[in-house]
Structure formats: C-alpha cells, structure tokens
C-alpha positions in Angstrom: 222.1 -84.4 151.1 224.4 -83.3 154.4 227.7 -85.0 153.6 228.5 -84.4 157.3 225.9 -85.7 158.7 226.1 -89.4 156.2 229.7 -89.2 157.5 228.8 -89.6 160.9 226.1 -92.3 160.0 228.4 -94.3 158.5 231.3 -93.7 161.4 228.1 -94.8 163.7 228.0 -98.2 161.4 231.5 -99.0 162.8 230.0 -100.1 166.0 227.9 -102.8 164.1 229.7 -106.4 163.3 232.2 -106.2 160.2 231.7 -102.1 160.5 227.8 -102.8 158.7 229.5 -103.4 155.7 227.1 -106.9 154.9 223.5 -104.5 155.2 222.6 -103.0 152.4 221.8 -99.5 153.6 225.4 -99.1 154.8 226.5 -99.8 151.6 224.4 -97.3 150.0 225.6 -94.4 152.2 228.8 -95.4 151.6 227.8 -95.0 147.5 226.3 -92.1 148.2 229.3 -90.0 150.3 231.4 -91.1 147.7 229.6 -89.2 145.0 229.2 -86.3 147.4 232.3 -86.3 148.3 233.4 -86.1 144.7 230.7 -83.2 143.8 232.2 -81.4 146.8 235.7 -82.2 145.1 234.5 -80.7 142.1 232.4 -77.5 143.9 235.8 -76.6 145.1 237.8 -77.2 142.2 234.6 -74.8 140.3 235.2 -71.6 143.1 238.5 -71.7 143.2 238.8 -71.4 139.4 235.7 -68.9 139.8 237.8 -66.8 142.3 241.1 -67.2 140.1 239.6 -66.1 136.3 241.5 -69.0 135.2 240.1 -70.4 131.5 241.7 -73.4 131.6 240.8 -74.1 135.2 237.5 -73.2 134.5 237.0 -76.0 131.5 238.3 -78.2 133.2 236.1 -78.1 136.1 233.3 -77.7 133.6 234.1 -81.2 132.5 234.5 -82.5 135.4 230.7 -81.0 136.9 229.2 -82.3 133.4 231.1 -85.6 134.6 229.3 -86.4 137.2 226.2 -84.6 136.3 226.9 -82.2 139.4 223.7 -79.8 140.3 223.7 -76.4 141.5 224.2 -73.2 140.2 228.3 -73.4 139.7 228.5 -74.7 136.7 226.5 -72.1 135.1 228.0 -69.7 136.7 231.6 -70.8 135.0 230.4 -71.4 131.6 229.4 -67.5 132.1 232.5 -66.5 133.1 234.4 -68.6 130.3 232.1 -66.3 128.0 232.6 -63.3 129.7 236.5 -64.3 129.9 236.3 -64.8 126.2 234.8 -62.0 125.2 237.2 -59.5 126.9 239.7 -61.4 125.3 238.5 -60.4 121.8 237.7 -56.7 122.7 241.5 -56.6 123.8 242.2 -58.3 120.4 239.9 -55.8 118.5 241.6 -53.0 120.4 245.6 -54.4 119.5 244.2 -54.5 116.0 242.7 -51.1 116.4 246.0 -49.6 117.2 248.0 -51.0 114.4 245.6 -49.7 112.2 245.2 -46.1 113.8 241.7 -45.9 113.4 239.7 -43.5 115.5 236.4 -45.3 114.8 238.2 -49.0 115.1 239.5 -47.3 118.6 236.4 -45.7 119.7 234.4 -48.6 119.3 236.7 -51.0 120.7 236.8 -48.5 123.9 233.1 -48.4 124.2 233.0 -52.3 123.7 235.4 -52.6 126.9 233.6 -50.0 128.9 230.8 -52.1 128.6 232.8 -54.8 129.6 234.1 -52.7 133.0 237.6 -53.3 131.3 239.2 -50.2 131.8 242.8 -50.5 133.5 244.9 -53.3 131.0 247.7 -51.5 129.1 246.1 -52.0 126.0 243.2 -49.8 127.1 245.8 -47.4 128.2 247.3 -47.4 124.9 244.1 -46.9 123.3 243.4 -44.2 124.8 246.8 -42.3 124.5 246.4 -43.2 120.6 242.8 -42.0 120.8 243.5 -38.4 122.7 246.6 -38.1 119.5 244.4 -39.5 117.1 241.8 -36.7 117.9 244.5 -34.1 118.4 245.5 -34.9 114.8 242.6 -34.2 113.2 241.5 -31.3 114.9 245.4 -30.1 113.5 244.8 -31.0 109.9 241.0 -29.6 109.9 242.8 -25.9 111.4 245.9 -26.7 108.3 242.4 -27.1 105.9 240.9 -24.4 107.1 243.2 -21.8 107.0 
C-alpha cells in the first residue's frame, strides 16, 4: 500500500465532521498507516543495520520484522548477512587458532576459507600470511639441512 498516499486520505478526512473519526473506513486507514508506518520504521531500522554490518543491530531488527510479520525481501536479506557475519567470524577464529598452533595446513586452509569469504585485509589475515610465507620458508630450510 502507498503510505503517502493513505496519509493524505486521511489528512483529506479532516475536512469531514469530528475529522471522520465516527466512519468506519477512516478508522481503518488510520489502522492501516499505523502498521505501515511501523513496517517502514522497521525497513529502516533493517538497511541501516544492513549498511552498518552490525550483528546486534541486525537481530534486533530481525525480531522486530518477525514482530510484525513484515513482508519483503529485507528480512532475508539480514538473516543472510547474520550468517555471512558469522561465518567470517569463525574463519577469523580458525585462523587465531591456526597461528597459535603454527600449522601450515591449519593456516592454508583457513586462508583459502577467507578468500572464499573475500576476507582478505583484517590483521589476522595479514598475520597469517606473514606466518604462512615463514612457515614455508622453514621448511624449505630444514628439507636443504636434510638434504645435504
């Protein structure tokens, strides 16, 4: 429905006696921009959580969309992103763990996890891959130190 264009109806409804509030129809408009109104409340309150990459944000307008039963796309669209969010979360976590352990497999998998991810530029990426590069280095010294 055009919230806009109920507005107006409804301002239009002023010029009737007691503002239109006694027929029936006015009150239903009036029931029916409120819960617009709120949706739109709640659409906003979805994109700017979208446009932030806020978690907590995003639940919270999660709840309030399931709430009020609010149709469209956005809601889907943040339970994706709380996923996605999540999920780069525990590749970071894999990676930290990866580190402490020194493990060129741990590491390498954990890279190619984030790259999947298009998570390339946090520090702990850059520490992997410092770790990695050393990692590599160090092996390729104690194969030579076997070798000879």
């Amino acid at each position: 429905r055009d919230l806009a264009g109920l507005r107006a109806a409804i301002e239009a409804a002023g010029d009737l006696p007691n503002q239109g509030i006694h027929l029936k129809v006015v009150q239903e408009a009036e029931e029916v921009r409120e819960v617009l109104e709120e949706q739109e409340r709640v659409r906003k309150l979805i994109n700017n959580a979208l446009k932030n990459r806020d978690v907590n944000a995003l639940r919270a307008a999660v709840t309030a969309a399931e709430d009020i039963g609010l149709p469209g796309t956005e809601l889907e669209e943040a339970r994706a992103l709380i996923r996605e969010i999540e999920e780069e979360k525990r590749v970071l976590e894999t990676i930290k763990e990866a580190i402490e352990a020194r493990s060129l497999d741990m590491i390498n998998d954990a890279l190619d996890r984030a790259a999947t991810l298009g998570i390339e530029t946090t520090k702990e990426i850059k520490q992997a891959k410092v770790l990695k590069e050393r990692l590599e280095e160090e092996g390729r010294v104690m194969a030579a130190l076997n070798d000879a």
